[in-house]
Structure formats: C-alpha cells, structure tokens
C-alpha positions, 0 to 999 in steps of 0.5 A: 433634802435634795429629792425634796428640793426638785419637787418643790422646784422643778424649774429650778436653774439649779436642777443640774446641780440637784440631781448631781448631787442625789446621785453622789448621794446614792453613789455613796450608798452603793444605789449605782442604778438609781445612781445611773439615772441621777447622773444622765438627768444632770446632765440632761438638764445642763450638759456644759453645767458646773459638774457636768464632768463631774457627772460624766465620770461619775456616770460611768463609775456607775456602771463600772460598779455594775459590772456593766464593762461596755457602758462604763468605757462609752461613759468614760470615754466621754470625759476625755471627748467631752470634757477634755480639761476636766480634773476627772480626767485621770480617774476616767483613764484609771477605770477604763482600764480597770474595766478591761483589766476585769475582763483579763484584756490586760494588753488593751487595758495598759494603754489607759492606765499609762494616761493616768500619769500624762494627767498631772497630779493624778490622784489613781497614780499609784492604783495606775502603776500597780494595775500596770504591774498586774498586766504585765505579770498576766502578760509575761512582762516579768521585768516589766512588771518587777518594776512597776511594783518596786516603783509603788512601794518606792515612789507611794510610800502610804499607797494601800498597794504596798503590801500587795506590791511587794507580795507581787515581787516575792512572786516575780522573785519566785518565779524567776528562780531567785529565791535570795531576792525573794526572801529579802522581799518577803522580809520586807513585806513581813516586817512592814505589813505584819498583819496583811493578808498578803504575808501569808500568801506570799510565803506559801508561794514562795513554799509552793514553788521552790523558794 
C-alpha cells in the first residue's frame, strides 16, 4: 500500500509520511537495510516533518540491528542534537548504550543508559537499569551492580529482566562468598520463574563456584 502510494503520488505533501511508514513496515519485518533507506528519504523530504524523530531514532535502530555500532551512535545522537524534546529521547539513549555495551566499552556505555532515567516516563527504565548492572558486574562494580539488579526486581515487577536479574544476584552472591544470600536468591528465582533458563544456570554457578 504505501509503495503503491508514492508511485502513484510522487509529489505527495505526505512523502514524509510514506516513507516513514514503509520503513516502519520493513523494520517490523527485520528488512533493517531497506529500512535504512526508507527512513533517510523521510527524512530527506521533510526534516522538521510530523516523524521526523520518529524517524531519526528509527534510522539508527536500523543500524544497530545491523551491528553497524559507529552508524548507529551518529544516528542516535541525532535525536538528543536534532530533536532534543522528541519522546524518542530515552529509546535513543537506551541503545546508544547497548551499542557500546555490545562492543564491551561498558564504562562508555554507563553514561547513556543512566540518561535514560533523566527522560521522564522512560519506556527502556528497566532494560536501562539492568544493562547498567551488566556494566558494572564486567567492571567490578560488584555492590554497585547488586543494586541495580535488586532495583529491577523491586521496582519492574513485570519487567522481562526479572528472572535474569535475580540470577545476576545469585552470582554477585557467589562471587562474594555469601553462599546464604545466594541460595535465598536463587530461592527466589526458583520459585518465581520455574521454568526460566536462568534457574539452571544460576544453580550451576552457584556449584561451579563454591556455593
């Protein structure tokens, strides 16, 4: 329909909104490239449009999806720059520093997940504050990322970080000798996600390493 619709009106006042849409679609489809290409001719054709920072975001989410790290932080960044009051704001923070993140730059990577939370309303909170935990586990950080996990689990009841969450405490437990507050957590963990993956990993870091 809407490839149907700019051929039919390549003029159209609304090509912003077109290709905005088509690359929404193909982003739902996992099409990130052609994705890529719909995004920048939305906003080509109207950078100060309705999606504009719609498009913005989405346009680096693309190449996130892609693994494409450096294109995906200089498209991200253009929101905050270009579109500072956009409602895409926390989302843009949130996956620069999943870009980082994936590339295990967790100290550059801390910075724009803790903007998440000066967003308001953030919708990637909780991703925020357990991605923030992963960092600092890798970093050392181990009270530091203690309680980021026990914030997610106390504060995003219905986050999907929960289970993972508390297996991360398990293994900050273990880590740290204090095999009673590990099994208490993996008690926890077991009794509320019986079936995650993560109950069988917990406990067999918890074997592995003494607890």
């Amino acid at each position: 329909m809407f490839v149907e619709a700019r051929d039919t009106h390549p003029a159209s006042l609304f090509e912003d909104y077109i290709d905005y849409f088509l690359g929404r679609s193909r982003f739902e489809l996992d099409q990130f490239a052609a994705a890529v290409d719909e995004f920048a001719a939305a906003l080509a054709a109207d950078p100060e449009g309705l999606y504009a920072d719609n498009a913005q975001y989405y346009l680096g989410r693309s190449y996130y999806e892609q693994a494409d790290y450096a294109t995906a932080i200089a498209e991200l960044g253009k929101v905050e720059t270009d579109y500072p009051d956009s409602t895409y704001l926390d989302n843009s923070f949130y996956y620069l520093g999943r870009c980082y993140f994936d590339q295990a730059e967790y100290q550059t990577a801390i910075p724009h997940f803790e903007s998440v939370f000066g967003t308001g309303g953030a919708l990637f909170a909780d991703n925020a504050r357990f991605y923030l935990g992963r960092c600092d586990y890798y970093l050392g950080n181990l009270a530091d990322a203690l309680a980021d996990f026990t914030d997610v689990v106390a504060t995003y009841p219905d986050s999907q970080y929960v289970d993972n969450s508390l297996y991360w405490e398990v293994r900050i437990y273990t880590d740290q000798g204090s095999c009673a507050a590990a099994t208490s957590a993996f008690a926890t963990l077991e009794a509320s996600f019986p079936t995650s993956p993560q109950v069988p990993l917990a406990q067999a870091y918890m074997t592995n390493h003494g607890c």
